[in-house]
C-alpha positions in Angstrom: 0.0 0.0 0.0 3.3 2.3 0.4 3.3 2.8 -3.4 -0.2 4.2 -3.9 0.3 6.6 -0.8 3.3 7.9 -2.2 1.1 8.1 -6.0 -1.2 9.9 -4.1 0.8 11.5 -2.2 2.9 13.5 -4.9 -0.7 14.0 -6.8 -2.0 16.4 -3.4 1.6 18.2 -4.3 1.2 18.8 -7.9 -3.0 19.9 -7.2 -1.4 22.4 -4.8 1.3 23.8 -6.2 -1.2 25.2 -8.7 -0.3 26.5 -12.7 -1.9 23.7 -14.4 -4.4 23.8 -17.6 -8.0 22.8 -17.2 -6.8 19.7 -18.1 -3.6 19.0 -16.1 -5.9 20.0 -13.5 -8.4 17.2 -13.9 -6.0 14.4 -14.8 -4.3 15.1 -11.4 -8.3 14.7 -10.0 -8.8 11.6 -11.5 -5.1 10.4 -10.4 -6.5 11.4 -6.6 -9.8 10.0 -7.2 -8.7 6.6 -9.0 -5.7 6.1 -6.1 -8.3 6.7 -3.4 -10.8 3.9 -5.2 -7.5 1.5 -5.4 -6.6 1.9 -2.0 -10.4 1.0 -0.6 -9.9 -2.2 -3.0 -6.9 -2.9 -1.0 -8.4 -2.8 1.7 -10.9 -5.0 0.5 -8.6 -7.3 -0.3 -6.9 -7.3 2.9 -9.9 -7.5 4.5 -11.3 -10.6 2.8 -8.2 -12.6 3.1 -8.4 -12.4 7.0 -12.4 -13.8 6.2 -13.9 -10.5 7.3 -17.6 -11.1 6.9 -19.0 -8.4 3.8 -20.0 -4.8 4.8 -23.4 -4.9 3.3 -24.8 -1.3 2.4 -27.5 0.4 0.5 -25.6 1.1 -2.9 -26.8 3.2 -6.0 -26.2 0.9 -8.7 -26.3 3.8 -11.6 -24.0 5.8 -9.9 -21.5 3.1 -9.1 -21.5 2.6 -12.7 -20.7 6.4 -13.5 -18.3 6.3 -11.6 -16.5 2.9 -12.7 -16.9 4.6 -16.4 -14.8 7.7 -15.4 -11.7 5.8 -13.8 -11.5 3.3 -17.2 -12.8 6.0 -19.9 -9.4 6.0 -20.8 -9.1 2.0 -21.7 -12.3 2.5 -24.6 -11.7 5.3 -25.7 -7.8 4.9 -26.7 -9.4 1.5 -28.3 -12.3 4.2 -30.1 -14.7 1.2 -28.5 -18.4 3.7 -27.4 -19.8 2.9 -24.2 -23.4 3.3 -24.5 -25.1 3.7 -21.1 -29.1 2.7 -20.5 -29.7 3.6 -17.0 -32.7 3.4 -15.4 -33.2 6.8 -13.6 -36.1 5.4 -11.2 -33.9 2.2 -10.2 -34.0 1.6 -6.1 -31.1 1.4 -4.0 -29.8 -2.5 -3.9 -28.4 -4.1 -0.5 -24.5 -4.9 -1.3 -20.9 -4.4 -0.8 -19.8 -1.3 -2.4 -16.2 -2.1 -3.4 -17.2 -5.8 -4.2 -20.0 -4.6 -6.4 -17.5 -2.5 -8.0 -14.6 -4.9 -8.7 -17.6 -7.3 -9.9 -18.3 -4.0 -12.4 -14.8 -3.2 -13.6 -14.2 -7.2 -14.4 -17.3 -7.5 -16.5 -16.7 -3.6 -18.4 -13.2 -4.7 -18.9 -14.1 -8.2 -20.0 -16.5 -6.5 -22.5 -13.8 -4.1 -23.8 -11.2 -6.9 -24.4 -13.8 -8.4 -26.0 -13.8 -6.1 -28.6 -11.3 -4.6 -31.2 -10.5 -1.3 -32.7 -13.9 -0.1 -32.7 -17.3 -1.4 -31.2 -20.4 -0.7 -28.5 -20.3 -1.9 -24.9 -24.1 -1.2 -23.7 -24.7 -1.2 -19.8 -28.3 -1.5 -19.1 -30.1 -1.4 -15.4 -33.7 -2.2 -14.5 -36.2 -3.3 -12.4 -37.7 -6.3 -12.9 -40.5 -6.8 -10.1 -38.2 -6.8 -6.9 -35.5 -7.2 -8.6 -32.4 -5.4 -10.0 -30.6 -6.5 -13.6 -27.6 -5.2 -14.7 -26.7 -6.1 -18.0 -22.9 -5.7 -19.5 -23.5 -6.5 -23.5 -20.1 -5.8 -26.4 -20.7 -5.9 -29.9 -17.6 -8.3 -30.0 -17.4 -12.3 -31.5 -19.2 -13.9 -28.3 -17.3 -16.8 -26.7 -17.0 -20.3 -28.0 -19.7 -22.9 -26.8 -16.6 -24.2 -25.4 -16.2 -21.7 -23.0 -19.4 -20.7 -22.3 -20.0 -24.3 -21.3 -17.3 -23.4 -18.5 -18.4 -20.1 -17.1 -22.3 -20.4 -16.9 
């Protein structure tokens, strides 16, 4: 954990030391912001290896999924994949850990973006279906071999 306090660390410097372009200013934001997000999945991590039970919480779905979308913009856009978002505005808050729920987020946007080459949609859909809440993750990639879809579901 020494290295990402030291990232963040020299981050709060350059933010204070001022003279920076609009946009100098918010890539040292999203440095602060993304080494903040790491270091609570760290302690996630450390947290879970010692068997800690989960810290459930009420957790806004569509906003977890904002915010997932600006740490990793950079990862679609440098690949000029479009991430279409279809968020349901009325959605209800869902019972659930809020770093585990995002990890669970990042693996299946990131799975969807290697899915896909130079180019493409990834769609992320919420809704409510009766009491329940479905999050959908869908690329416009190849799909998966019925080998390996045999495996995973």
């Amino acid at each position: 954990n020494e290295p990402l306090g030291k990232i963040l660390g020299f981050a709060q410097l350059i933010k204070k030391a001022g003279q920076m372009n609009l946009q100098q200013q918010e890539d040292v934001e999203r440095i602060i912001k993304a080494s903040l997000y790491t270091r609570e999945i760290i302690k996630k991590l450390m947290i879970f290896s010692r068997q800690m039970p989960r810290q459930l919480v009420m957790v806004d779905l569509n906003a977890t999924i904002s915010n997932i979308l600006y740490f990793i913009d950079v990862r679609f856009q440098s690949k000029g994949i479009k991430i279409i978002e279809r968020l349901d505005p009325t959605l209800p808050l869902i019972q659930a850990d809020a770093v585990q729920m995002s990890q669970v987020l990042v693996n299946l946007i990131t799975n969807a973006i290697h899915a896909l080459t130079k180019g493409g949609n990834v769609t992320i859909t919420t809704k409510q279906k009766g009491d329940l809440v479905c999050l959908v993750v869908k690329d416009t990639g190849i799909g998966m071999p019925l080998a390996v879809k045999k495996k995973i579901f």
